[in-house]
Residue frames as a rotation matrix with the C-alpha (Angstrom) as fourth column:
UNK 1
-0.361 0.604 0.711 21.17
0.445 0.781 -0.437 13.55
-0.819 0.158 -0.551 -16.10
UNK 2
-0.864 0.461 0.202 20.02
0.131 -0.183 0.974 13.67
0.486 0.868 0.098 -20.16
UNK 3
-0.598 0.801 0.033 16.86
-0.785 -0.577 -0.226 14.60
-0.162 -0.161 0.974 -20.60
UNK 4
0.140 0.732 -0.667 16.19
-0.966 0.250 0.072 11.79
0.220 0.634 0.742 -21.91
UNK 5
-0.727 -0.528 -0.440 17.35
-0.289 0.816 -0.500 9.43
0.623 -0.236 -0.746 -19.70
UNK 6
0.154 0.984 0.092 14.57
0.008 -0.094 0.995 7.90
0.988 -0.153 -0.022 -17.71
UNK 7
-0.227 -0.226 0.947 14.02
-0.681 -0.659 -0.321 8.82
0.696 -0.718 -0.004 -13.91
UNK 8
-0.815 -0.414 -0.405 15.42
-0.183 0.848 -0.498 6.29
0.549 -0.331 -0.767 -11.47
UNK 9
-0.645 0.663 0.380 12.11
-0.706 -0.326 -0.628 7.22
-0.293 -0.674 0.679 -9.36
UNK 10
0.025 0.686 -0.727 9.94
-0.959 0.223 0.177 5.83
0.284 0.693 0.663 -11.95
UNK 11
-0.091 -0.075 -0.993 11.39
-0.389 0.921 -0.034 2.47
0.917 0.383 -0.113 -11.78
UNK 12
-0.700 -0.712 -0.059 12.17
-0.433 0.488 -0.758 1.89
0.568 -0.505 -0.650 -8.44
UNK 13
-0.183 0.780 -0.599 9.47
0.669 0.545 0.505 -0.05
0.720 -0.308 -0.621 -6.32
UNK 14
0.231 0.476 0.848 7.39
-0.450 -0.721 0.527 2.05
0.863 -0.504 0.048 -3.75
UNK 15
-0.676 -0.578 -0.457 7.42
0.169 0.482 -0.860 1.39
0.717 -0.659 -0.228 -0.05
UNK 16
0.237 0.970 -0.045 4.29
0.418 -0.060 0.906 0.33
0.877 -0.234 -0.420 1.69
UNK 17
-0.249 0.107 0.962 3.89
-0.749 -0.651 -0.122 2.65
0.613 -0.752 0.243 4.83
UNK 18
0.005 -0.251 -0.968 4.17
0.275 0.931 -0.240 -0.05
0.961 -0.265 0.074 7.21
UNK 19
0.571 -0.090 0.816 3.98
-0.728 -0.516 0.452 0.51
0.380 -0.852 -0.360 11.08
UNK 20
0.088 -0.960 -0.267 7.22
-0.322 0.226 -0.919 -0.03
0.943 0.167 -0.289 12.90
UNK 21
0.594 0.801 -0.078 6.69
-0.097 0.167 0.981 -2.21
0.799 -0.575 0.177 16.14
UNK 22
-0.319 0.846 -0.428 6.41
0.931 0.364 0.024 -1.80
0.175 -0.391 -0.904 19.02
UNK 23
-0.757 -0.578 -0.304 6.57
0.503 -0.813 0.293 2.27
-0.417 0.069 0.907 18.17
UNK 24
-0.026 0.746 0.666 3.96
0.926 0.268 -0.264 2.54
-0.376 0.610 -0.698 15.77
UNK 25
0.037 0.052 -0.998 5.56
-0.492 -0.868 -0.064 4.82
-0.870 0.493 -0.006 14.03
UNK 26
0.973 -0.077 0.216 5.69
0.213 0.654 -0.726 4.11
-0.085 0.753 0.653 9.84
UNK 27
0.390 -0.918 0.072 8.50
0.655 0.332 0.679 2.63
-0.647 -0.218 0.731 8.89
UNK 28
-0.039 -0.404 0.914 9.00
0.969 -0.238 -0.063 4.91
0.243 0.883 0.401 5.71
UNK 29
0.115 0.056 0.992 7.99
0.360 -0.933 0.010 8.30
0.926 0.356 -0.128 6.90
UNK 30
-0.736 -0.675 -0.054 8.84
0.346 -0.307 -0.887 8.41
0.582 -0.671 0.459 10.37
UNK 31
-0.424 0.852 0.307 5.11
-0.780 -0.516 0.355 9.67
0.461 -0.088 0.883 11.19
UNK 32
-0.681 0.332 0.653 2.43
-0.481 0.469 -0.740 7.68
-0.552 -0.818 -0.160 13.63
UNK 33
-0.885 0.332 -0.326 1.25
-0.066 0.604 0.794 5.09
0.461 0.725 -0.512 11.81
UNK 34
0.253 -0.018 0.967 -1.36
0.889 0.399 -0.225 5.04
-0.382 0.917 0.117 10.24
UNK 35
-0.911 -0.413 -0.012 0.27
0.304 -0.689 0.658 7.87
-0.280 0.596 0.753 8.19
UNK 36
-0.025 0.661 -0.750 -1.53
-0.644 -0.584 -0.493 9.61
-0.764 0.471 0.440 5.72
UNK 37
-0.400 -0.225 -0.889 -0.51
-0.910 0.214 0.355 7.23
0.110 0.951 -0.290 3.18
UNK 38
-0.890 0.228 -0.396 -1.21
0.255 0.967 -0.015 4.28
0.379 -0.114 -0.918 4.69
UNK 39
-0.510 0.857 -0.079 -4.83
0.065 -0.053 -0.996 5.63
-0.858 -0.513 -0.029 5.45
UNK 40
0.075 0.589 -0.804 -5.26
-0.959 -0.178 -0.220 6.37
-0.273 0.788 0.552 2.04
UNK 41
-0.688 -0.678 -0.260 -3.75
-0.716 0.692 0.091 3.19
0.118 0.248 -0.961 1.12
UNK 42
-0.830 0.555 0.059 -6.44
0.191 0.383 -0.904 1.46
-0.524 -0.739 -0.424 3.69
UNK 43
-0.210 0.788 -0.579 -9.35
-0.390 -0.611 -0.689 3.27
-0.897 0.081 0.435 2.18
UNK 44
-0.389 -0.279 -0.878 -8.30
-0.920 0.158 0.358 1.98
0.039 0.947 -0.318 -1.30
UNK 45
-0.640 -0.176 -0.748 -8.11
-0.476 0.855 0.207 -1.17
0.603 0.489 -0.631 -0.33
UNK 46
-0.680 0.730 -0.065 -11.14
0.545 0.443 -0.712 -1.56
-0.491 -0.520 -0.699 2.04
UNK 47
-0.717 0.668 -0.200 -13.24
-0.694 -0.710 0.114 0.97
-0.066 0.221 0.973 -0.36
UNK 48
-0.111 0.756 -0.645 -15.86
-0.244 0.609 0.755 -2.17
0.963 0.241 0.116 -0.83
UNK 49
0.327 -0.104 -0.939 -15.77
0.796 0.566 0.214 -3.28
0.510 -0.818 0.268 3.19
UNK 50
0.415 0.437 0.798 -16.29
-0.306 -0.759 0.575 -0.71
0.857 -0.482 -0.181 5.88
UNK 51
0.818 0.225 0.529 -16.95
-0.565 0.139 0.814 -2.68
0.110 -0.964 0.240 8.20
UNK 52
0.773 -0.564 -0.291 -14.19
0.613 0.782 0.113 -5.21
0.164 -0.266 0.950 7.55
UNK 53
-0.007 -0.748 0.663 -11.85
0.331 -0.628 -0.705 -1.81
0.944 0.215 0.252 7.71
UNK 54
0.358 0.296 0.885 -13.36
-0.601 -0.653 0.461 -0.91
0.714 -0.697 -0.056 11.14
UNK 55
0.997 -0.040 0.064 -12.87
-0.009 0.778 0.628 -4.44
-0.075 -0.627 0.775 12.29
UNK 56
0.288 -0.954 -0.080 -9.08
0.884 0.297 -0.361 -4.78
0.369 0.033 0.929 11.37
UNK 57
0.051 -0.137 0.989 -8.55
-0.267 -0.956 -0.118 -0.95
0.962 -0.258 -0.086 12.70
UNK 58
0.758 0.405 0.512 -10.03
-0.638 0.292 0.713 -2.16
0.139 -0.866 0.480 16.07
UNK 59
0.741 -0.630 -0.230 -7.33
0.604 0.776 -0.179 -5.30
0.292 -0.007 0.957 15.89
UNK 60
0.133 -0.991 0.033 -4.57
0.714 0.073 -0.696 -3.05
0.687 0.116 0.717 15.58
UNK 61
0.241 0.219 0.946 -5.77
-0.531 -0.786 0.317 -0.59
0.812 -0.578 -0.073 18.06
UNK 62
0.982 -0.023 0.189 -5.48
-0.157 0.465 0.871 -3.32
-0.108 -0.885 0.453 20.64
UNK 63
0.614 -0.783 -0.099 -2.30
0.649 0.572 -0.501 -4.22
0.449 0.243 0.860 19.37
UNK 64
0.090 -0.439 0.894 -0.89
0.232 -0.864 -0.448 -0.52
0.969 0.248 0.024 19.72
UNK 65
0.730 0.221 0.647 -2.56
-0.489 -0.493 0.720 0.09
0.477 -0.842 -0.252 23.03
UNK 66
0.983 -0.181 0.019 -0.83
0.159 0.905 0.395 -3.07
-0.089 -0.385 0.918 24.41
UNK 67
0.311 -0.927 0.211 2.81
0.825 0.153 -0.544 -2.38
0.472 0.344 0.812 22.85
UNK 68
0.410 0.279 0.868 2.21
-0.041 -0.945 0.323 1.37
0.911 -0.168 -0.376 23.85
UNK 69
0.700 0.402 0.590 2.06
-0.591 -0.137 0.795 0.62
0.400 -0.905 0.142 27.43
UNK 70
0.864 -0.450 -0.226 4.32
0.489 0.645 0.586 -1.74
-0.118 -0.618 0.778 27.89
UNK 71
-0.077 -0.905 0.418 7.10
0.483 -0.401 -0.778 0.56
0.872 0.142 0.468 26.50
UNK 72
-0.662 -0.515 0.545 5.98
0.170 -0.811 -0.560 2.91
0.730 -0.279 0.624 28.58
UNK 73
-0.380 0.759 -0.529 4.04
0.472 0.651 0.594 2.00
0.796 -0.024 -0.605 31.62
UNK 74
-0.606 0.305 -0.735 3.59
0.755 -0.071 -0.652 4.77
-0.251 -0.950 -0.187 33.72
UNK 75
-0.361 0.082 -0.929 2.60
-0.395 -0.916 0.073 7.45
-0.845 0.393 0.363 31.26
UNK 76
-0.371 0.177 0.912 0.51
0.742 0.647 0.176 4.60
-0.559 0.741 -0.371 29.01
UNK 77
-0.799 0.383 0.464 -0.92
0.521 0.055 0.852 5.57
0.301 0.922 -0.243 25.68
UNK 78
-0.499 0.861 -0.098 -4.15
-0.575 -0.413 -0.706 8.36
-0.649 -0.296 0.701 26.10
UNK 79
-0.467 0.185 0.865 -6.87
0.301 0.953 -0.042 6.07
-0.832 0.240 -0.501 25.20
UNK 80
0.373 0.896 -0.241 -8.87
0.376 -0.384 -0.844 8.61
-0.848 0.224 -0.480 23.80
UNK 81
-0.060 -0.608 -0.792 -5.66
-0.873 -0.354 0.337 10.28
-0.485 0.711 -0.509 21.49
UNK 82
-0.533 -0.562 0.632 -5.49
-0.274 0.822 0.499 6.31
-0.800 0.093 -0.592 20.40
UNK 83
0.226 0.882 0.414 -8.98
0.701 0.147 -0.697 6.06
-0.676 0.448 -0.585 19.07
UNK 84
0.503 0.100 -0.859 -8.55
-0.294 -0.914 -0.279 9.19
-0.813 0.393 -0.430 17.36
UNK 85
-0.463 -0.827 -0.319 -5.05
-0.725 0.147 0.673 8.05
-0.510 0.543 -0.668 15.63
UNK 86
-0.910 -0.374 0.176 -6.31
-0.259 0.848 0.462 4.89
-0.322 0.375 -0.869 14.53
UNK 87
-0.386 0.906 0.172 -10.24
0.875 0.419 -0.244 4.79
-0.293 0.056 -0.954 14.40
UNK 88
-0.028 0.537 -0.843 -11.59
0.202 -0.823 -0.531 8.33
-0.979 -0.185 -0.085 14.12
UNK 89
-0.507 -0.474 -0.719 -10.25
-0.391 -0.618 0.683 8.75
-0.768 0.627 0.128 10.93
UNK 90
-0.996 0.087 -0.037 -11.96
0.042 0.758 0.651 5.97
0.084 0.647 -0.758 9.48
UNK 91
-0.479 0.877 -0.039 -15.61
0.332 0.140 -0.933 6.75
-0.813 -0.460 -0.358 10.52
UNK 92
0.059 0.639 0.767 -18.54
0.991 -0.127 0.030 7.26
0.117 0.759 -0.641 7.78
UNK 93
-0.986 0.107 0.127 -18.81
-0.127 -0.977 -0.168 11.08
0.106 -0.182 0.978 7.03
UNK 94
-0.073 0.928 -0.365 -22.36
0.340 -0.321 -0.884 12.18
-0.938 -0.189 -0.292 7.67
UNK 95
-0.758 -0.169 0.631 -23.76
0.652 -0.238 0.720 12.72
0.028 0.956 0.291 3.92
UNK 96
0.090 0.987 -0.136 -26.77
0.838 -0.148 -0.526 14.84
-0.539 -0.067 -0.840 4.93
């Protein structure tokens, strides 16, 4: 590749971190969704709307728990690890 040829990267369309169902892993990195990206992603795009980020979080938490469990129904989903993965991250910091 010229230097001066332009880098195929540049052009090529991203790929939204997506969660891959009923796994919930993301579909692009391979990583429990929500990723890092797709939290930052989130954050971006709830940065005006908390609460409407806490509420759709909460949706997909039920969703997860549900899919979770049925894959695997003797050894379901820790609820607490679940919250963590999918809510914890999202809480207000403390600004004191």
């Amino acid at each position: 590749m010229s230097r001066t040829a332009p880098d195929d990267r540049a052009t090529a369309p991203r790929r939204q971190h997506l969660p891959l169902r009923p796994l919930w892993l993301c579909r692009v990195c391979a990583s429990p969704w929500p990723c890092p990206v797709a939290r930052l992603t989130l954050f971006q795009e709830y940065a005006h709307d908390r609460v409407a980020l806490s509420v759709y979080l909460c949706s997909v938490l039920h969703e997860a728990a549900g899919d979770l469990y049925r894959l695997n129904p003797h050894d379901g989903p820790d609820p607490a690890a679940l919250f963590t993965r999918f809510l914890g991250w999202a809480r207000p910091r403390d600004t004191r």
